[in-house]
N, CA, C and O atoms as CSV, one atom per row, in Angstrom:
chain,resi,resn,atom,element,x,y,z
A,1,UNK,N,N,111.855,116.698,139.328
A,1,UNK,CA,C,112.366,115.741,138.365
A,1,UNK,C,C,112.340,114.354,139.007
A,1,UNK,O,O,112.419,114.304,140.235
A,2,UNK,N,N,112.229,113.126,138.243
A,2,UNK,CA,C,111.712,112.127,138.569
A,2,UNK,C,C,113.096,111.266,138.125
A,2,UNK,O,O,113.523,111.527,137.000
A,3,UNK,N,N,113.774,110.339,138.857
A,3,UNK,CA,C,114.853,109.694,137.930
A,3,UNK,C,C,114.398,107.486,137.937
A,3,UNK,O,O,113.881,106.655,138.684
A,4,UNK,N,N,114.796,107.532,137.101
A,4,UNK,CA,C,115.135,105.850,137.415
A,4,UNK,C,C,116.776,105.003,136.930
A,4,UNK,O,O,117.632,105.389,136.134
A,5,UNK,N,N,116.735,104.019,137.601
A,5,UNK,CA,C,117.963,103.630,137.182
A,5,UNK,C,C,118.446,102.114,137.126
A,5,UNK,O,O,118.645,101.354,138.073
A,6,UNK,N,N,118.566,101.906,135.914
A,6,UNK,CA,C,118.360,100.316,135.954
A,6,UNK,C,C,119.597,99.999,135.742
A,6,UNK,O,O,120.425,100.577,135.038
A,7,UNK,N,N,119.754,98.554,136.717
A,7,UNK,CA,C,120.992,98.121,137.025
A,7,UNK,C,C,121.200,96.528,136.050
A,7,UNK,O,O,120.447,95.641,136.451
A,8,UNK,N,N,122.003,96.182,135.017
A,8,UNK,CA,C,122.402,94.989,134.202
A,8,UNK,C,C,123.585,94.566,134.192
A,8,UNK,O,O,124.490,94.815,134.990
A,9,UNK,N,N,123.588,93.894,133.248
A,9,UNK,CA,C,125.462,93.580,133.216
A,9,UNK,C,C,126.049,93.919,131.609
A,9,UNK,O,O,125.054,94.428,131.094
A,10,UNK,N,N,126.690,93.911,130.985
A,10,UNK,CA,C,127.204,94.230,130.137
A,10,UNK,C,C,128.751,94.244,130.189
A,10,UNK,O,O,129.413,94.635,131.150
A,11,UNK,N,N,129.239,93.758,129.009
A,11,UNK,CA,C,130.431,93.473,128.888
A,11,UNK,C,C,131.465,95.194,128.261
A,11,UNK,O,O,131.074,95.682,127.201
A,12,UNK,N,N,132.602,95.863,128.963
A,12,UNK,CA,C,133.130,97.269,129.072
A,12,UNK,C,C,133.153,97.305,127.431
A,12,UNK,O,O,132.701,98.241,126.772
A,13,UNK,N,N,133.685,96.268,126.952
A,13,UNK,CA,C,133.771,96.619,125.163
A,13,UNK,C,C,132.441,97.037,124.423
A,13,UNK,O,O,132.404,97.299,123.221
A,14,UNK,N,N,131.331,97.072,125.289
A,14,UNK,CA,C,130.093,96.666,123.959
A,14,UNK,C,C,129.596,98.523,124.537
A,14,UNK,O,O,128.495,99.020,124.296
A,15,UNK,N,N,130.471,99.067,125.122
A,15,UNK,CA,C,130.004,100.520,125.242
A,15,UNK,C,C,129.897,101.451,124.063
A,15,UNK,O,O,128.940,102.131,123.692
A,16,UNK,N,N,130.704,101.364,123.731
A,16,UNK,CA,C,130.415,102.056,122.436
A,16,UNK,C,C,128.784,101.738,121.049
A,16,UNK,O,O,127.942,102.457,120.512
A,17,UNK,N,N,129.060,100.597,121.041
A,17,UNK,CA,C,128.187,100.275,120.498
A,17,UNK,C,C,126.456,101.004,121.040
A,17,UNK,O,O,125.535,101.555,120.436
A,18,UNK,N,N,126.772,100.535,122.779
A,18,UNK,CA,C,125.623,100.627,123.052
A,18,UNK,C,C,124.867,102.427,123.005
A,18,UNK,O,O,123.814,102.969,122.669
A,19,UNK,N,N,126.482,102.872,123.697
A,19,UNK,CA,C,125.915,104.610,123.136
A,19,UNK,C,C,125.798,105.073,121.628
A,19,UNK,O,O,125.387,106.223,121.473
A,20,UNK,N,N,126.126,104.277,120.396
A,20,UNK,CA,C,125.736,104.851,119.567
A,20,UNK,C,C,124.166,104.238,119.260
A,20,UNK,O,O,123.414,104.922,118.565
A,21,UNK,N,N,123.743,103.046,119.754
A,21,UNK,CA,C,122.559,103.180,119.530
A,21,UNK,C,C,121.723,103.764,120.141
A,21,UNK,O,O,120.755,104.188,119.510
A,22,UNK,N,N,121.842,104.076,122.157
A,22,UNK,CA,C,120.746,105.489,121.740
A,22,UNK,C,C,121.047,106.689,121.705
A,22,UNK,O,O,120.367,107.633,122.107
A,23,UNK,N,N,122.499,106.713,121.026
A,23,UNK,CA,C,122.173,108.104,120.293
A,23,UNK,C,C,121.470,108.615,119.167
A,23,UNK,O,O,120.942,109.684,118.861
A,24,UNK,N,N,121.650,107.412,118.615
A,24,UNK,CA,C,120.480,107.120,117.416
A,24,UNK,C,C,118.792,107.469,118.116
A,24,UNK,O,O,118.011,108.215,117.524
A,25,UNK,N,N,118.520,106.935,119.152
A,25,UNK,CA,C,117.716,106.147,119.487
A,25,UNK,C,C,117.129,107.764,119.735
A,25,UNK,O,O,116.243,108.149,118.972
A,26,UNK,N,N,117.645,108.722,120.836
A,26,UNK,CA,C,117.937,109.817,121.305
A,26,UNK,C,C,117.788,110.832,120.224
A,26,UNK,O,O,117.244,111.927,120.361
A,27,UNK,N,N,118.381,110.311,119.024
A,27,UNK,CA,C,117.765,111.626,117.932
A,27,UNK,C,C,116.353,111.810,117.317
A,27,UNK,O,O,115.868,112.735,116.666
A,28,UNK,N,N,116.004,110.980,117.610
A,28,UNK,CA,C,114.357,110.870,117.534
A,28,UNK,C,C,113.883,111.859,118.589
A,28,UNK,O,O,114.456,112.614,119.375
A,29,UNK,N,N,112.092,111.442,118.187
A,29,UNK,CA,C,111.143,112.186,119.292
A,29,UNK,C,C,111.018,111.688,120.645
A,29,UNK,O,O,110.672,112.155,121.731
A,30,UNK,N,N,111.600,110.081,119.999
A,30,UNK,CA,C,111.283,108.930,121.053
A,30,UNK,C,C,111.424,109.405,122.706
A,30,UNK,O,O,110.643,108.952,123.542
A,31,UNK,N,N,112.531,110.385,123.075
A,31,UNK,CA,C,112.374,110.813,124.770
A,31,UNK,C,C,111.862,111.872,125.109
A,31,UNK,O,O,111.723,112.181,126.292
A,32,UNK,N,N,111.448,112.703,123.994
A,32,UNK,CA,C,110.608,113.204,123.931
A,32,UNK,C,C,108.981,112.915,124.745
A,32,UNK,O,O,108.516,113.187,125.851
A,33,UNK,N,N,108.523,112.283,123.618
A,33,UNK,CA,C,107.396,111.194,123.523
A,33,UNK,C,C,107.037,110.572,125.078
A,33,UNK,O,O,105.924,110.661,125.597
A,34,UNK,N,N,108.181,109.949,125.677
A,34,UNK,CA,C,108.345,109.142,127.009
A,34,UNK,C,C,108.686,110.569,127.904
A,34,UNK,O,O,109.460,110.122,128.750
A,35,UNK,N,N,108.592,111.516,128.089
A,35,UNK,CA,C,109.020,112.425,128.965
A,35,UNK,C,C,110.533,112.809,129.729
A,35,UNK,O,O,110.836,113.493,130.706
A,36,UNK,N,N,111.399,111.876,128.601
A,36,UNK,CA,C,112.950,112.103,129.363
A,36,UNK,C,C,113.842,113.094,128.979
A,36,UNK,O,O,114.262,113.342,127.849
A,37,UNK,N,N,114.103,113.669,130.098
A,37,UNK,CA,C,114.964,114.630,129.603
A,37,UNK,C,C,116.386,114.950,130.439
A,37,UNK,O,O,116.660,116.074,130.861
A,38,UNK,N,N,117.039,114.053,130.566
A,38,UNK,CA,C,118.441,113.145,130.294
A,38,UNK,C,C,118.494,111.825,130.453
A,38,UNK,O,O,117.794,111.245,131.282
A,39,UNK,N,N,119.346,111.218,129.658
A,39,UNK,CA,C,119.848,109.876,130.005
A,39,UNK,C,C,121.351,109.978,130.099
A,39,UNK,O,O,121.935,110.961,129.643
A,40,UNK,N,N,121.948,109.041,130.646
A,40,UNK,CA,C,123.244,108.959,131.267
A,40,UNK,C,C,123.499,107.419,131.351
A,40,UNK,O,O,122.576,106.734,131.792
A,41,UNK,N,N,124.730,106.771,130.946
A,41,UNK,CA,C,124.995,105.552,130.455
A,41,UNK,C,C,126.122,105.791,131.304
A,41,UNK,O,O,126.911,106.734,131.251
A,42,UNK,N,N,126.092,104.393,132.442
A,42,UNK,CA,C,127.490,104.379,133.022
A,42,UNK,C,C,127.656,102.861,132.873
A,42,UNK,O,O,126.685,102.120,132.721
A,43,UNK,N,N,128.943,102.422,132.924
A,43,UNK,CA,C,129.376,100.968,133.144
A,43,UNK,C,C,130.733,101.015,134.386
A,43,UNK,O,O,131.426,102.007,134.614
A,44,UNK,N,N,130.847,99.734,135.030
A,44,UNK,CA,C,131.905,99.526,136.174
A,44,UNK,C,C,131.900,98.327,136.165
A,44,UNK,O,O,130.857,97.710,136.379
A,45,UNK,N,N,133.143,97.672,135.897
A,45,UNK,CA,C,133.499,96.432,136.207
A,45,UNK,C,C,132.522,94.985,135.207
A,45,UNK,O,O,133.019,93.870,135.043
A,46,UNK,N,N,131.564,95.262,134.842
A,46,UNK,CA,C,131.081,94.226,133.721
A,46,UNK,C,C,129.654,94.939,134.170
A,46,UNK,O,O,128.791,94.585,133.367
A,47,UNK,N,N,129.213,95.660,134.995
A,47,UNK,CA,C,128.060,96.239,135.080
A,47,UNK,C,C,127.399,97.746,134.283
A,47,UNK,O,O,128.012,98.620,133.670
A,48,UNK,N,N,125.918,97.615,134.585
A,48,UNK,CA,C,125.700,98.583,133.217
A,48,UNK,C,C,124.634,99.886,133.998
A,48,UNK,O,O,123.619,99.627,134.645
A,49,UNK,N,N,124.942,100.678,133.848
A,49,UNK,CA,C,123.830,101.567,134.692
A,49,UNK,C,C,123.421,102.619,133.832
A,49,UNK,O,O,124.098,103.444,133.220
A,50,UNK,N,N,121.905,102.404,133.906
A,50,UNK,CA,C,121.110,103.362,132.850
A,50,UNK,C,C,120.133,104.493,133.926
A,50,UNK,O,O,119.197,104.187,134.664
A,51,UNK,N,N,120.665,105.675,133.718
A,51,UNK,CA,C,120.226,106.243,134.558
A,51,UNK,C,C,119.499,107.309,133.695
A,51,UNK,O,O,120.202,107.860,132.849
A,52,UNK,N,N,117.810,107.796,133.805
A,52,UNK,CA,C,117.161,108.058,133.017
A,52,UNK,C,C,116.393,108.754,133.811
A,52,UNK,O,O,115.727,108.234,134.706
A,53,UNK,N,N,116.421,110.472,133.464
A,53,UNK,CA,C,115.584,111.477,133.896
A,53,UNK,C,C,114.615,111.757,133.733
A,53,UNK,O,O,114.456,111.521,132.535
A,54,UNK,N,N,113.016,112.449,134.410
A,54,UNK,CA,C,111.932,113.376,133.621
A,54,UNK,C,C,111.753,114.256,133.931
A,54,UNK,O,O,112.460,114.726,134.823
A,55,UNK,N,N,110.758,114.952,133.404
A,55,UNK,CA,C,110.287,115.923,133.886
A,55,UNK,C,C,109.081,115.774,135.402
A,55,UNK,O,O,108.764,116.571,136.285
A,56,UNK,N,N,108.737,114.525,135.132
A,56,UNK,CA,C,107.417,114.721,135.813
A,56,UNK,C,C,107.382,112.940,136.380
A,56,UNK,O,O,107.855,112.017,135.717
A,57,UNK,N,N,106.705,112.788,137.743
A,57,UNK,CA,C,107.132,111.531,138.111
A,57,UNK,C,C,106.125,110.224,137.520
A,57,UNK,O,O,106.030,109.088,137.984
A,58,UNK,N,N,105.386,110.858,136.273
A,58,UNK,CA,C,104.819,109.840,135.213
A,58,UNK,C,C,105.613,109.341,134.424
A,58,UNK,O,O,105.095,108.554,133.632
A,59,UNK,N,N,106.936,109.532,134.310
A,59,UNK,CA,C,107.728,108.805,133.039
A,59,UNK,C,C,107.142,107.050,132.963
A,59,UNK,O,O,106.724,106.554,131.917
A,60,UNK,N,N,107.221,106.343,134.211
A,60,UNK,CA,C,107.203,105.222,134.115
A,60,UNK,C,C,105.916,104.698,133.301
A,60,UNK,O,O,105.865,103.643,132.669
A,61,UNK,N,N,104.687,105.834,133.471
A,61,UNK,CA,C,103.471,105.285,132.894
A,61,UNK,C,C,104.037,105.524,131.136
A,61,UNK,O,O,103.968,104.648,130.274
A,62,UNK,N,N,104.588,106.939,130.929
A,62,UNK,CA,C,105.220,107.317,129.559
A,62,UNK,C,C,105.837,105.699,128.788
A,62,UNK,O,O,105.355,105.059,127.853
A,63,UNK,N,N,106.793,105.488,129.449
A,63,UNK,CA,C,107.457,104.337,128.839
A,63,UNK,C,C,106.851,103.470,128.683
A,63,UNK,O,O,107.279,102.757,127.775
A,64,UNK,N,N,105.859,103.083,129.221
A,64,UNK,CA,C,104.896,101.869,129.416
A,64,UNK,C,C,103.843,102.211,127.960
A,64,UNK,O,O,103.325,101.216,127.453
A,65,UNK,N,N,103.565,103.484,127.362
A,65,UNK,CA,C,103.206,103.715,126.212
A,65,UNK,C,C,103.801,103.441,125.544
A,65,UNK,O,O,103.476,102.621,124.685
A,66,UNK,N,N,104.970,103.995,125.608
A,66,UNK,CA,C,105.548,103.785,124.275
A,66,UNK,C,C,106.144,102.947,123.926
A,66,UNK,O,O,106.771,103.052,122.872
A,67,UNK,N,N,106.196,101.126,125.109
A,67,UNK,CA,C,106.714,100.054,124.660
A,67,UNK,C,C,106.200,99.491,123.294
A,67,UNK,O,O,106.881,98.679,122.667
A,68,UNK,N,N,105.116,99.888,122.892
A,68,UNK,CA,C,104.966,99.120,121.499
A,68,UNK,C,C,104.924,100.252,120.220
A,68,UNK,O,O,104.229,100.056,119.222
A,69,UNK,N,N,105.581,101.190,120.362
A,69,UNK,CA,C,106.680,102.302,119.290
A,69,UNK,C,C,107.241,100.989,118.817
A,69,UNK,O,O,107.429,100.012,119.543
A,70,UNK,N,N,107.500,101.065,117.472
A,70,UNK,CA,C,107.942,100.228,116.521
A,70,UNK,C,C,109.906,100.737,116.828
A,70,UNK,O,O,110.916,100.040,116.722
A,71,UNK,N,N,109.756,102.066,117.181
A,71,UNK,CA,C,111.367,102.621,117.437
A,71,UNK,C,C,111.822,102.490,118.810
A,71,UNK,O,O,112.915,102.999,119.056
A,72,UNK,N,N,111.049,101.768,119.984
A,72,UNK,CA,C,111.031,101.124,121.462
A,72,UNK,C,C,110.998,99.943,121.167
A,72,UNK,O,O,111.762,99.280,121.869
A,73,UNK,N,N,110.491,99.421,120.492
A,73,UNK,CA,C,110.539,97.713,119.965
A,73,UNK,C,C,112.339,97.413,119.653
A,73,UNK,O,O,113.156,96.702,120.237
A,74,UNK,N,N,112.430,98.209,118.614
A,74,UNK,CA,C,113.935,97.584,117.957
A,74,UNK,C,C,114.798,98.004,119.213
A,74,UNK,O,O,115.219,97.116,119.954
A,75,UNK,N,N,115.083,99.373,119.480
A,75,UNK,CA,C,116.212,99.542,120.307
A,75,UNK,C,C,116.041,98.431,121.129
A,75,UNK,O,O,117.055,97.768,120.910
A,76,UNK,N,N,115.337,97.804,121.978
A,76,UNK,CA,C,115.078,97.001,122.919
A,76,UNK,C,C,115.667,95.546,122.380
A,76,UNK,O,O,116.211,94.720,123.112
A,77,UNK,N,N,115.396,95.360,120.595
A,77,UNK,CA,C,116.180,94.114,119.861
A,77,UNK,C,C,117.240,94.356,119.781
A,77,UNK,O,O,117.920,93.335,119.676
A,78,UNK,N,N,117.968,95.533,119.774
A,78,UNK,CA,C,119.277,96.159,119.273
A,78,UNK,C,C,119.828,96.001,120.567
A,78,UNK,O,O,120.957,95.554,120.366
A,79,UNK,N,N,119.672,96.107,121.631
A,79,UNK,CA,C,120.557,96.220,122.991
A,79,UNK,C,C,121.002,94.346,123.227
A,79,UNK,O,O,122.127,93.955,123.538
A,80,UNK,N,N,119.797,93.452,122.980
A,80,UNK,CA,C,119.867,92.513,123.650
A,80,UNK,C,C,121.638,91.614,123.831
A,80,UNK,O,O,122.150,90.929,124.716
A,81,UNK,N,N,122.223,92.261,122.045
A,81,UNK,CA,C,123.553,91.480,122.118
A,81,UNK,C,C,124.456,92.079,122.994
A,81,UNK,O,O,125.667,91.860,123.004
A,82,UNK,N,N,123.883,92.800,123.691
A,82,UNK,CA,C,125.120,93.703,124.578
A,82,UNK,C,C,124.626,93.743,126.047
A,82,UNK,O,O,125.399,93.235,126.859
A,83,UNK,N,N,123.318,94.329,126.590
A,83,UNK,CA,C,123.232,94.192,127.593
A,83,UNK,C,C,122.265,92.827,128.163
A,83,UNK,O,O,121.297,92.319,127.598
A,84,UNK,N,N,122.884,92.453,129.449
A,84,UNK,CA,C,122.107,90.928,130.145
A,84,UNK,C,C,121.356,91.649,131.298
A,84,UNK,O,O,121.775,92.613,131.938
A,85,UNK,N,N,120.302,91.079,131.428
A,85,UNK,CA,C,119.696,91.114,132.624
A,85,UNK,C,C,120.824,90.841,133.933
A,85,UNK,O,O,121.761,90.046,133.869
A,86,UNK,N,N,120.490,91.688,135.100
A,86,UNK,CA,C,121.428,91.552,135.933
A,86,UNK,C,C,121.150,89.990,136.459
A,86,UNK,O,O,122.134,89.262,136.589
A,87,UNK,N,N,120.338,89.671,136.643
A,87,UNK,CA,C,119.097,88.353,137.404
A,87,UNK,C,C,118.493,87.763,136.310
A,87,UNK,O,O,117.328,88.160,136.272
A,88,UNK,N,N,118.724,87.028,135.432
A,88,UNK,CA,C,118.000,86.746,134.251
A,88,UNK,C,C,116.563,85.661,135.012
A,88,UNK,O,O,115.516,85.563,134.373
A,89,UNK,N,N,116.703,85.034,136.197
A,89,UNK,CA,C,116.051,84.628,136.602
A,89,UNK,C,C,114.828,85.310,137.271
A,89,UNK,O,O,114.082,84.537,137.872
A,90,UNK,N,N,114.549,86.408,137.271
A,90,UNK,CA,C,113.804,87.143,137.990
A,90,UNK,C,C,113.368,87.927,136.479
A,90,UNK,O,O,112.308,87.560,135.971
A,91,UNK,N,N,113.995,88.753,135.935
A,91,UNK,CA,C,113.568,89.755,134.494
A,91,UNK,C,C,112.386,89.452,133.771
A,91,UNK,O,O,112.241,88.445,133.077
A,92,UNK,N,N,111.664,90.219,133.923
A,92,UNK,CA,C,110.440,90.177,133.027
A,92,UNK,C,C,110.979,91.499,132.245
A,92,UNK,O,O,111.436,91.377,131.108
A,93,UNK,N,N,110.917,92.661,132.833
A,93,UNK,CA,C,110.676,93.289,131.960
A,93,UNK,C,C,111.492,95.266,132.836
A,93,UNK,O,O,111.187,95.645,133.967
A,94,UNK,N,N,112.509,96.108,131.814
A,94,UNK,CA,C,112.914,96.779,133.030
A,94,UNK,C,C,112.722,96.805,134.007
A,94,UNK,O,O,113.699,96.583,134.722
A,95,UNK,N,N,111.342,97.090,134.731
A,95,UNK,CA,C,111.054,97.329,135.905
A,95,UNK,C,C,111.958,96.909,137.019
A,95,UNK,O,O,112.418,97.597,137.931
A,96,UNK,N,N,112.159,95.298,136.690
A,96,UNK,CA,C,112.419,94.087,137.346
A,96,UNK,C,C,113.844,94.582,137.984
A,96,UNK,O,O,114.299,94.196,139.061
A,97,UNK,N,N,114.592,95.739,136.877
A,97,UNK,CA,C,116.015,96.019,136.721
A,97,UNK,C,C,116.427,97.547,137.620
A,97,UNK,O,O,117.494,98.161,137.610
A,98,UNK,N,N,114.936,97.908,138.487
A,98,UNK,CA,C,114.988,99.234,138.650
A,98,UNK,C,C,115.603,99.012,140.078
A,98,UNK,O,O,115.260,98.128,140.862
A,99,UNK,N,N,116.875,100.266,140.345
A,99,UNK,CA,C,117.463,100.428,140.970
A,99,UNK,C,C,116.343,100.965,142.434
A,99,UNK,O,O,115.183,101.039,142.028
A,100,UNK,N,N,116.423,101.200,143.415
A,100,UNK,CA,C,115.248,101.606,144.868
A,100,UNK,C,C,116.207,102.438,145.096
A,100,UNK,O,O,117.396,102.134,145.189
A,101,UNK,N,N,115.395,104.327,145.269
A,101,UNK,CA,C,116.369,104.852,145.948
A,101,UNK,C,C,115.918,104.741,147.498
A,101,UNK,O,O,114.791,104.491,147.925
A,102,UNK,N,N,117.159,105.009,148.257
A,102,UNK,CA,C,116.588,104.915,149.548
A,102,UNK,C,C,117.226,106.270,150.465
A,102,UNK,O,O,117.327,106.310,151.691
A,103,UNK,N,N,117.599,107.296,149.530
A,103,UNK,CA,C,118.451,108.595,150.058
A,103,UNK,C,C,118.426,109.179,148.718
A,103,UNK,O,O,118.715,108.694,147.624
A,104,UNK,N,N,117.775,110.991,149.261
A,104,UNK,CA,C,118.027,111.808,148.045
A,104,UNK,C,C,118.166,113.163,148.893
A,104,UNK,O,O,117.318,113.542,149.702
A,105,UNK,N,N,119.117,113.702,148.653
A,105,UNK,CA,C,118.925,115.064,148.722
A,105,UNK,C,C,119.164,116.034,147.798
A,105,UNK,O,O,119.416,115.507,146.714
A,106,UNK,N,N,119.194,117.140,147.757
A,106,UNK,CA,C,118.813,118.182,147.015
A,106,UNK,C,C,119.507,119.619,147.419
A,106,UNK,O,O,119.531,119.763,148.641
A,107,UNK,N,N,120.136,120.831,146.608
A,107,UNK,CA,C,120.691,122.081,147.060
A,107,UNK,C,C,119.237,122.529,147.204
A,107,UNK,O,O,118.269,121.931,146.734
A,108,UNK,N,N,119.209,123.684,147.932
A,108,UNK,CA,C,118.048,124.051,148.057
A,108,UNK,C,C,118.554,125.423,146.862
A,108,UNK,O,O,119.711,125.688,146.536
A,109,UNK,N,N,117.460,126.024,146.457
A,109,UNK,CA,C,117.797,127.144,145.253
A,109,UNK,C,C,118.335,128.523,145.886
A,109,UNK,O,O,118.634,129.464,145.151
C-alpha cells in the first residue's frame, strides 16, 4: 500500500463541512477511479491533514488523471473556502502540499 499526506491549514470549524464534502465526494466512483482505498481527514490546532491510501504506488499518476473529472474539478472548487495552502507562496498544485516520509515500519504478518 502506497500512502500520501498533504499538509494545509484550515480553520477547526470548517471540519464538518469539509467531511461532508468528501463524503459526497467518496460516494462516487471517483476513489475508485484514482486507486484509493482509504482516506482519513485529521485537523490540530488550525492545521489540516489529508492522509490518502492505495492500493498500488501509482495513485499519484491515478490522480493526475483524474484532475480534469468534472467531479475532481468541483470538489477542488468546493474545498477552496475552507482549506489554505500551508505556503501559499510556494503551492502550485497538491504535490507542493505532500508530506516526505522519512520512517516507516510495518508488523510483519
Amino acid at each position: 500500500m502506497h500512502s500520501t499526506l498533504i499538509v494545509a491549514r484550515m480553520n477547526p470549524q470548517s471540519a464538518e463541512d469539509v467531511a461532508r464534502l468528501f463524503g459526497e465526494f467518496d460516494g462516487t466512483e471517483m476513489p475508485h477511479r484514482m486507486g484509493t482505498r482509504r482516506r482519513q481527514l485529521f485537523s490540530y490546532r488550525g492545521l489540516y491533514f489529508h492522509l490518502q491510501d492505495f492500493d498500488t504506488d501509482n495513485g499519484g499518476a491515478l490522480i493526475e488523471e483524474a484532475k480534469t473529472d468534472p467531479r475532481f474539478v468541483q470538489i477542488s472548487d468546493d474545498l477552496k473556502p475552507f482549506i489554505e495552502a500551508y505556503d501559499p507562496a510556494t503551492w502550485r498544485s497538491p504535490s507542493d502540499a505532500m508530506a516526505t516520509r522519512f520512517y516507516n515500519w510495518e508488523a510483519s504478518a
